[in-house]
Phi, psi and omega in degrees: 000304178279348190280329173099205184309318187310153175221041171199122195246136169240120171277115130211188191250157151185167190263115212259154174325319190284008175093027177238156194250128194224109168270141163231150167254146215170111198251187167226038177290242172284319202093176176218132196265149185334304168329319163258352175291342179283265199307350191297313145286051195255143146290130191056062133303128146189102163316117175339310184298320188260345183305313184288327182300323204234134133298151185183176147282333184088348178277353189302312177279294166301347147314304164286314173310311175321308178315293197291284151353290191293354176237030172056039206254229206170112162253139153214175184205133145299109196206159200218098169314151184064002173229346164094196201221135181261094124281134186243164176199161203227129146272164173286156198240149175296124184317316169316286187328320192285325179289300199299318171329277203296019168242356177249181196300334177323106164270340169173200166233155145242139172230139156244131186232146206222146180067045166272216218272136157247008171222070161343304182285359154278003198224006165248163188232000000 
């Protein structure tokens, strides 16, 4: 939706020292400018700049923080207008996942995903 012309979003994992499972998204899209990052996860937050430009509702990022809230996590995002934006959030890992993580070779996962969906609004009705 925010990436622009990039058609490559990289998802990754990883298990952080502290026993915690740390996701990041990382798109190389618009960015987000400094200026809206104290409030972007606020309900019905929408930037200005994008409100004629992107549809949307403003609940999206508060929706994830609540989830990520309600399972004692931590959400936040990195982001450099015009160079695009990293979110991230750190969870309790489900206890199997975490034995196998510290006990194999494994530093983390990554998926690179290419051609996701960018035009929303063809697909609401």
């Amino acid at each position: 939706k925010y990436s622009g012309k990039s058609d490559t979003i990289t998802v990754t994992s990883t298990l952080t020292k502290d026993g915690l499972v740390e996701t990041s998204v990382q798109d190389r899209g618009v960015g987000i400018p400094a200026s809206v990052l104290p409030t972007l996860f606020e309900k019905f937050h929408r930037n200005h700049r994008n409100k004629l430009q992107i549809g949307g509702t403003g609940l999206g990022l508060y929706i994830s923080k609540a989830i990520v809230d309600a399972h004692s996590g931590n959400i936040w995002v990195n982001s450099r207008e015009g160079e695009g934006s990293t979110f991230s959030f750190t969870l309790l890992p489900y206890s199997s996942l975490a034995t196998e993580q510290k006990t194999g070779d494994n530093t983390g996962m990554t998926r690179t995903a290419h051609g996701w969906i960018k035009n929303h609004n063809m697909f609401r009705k």
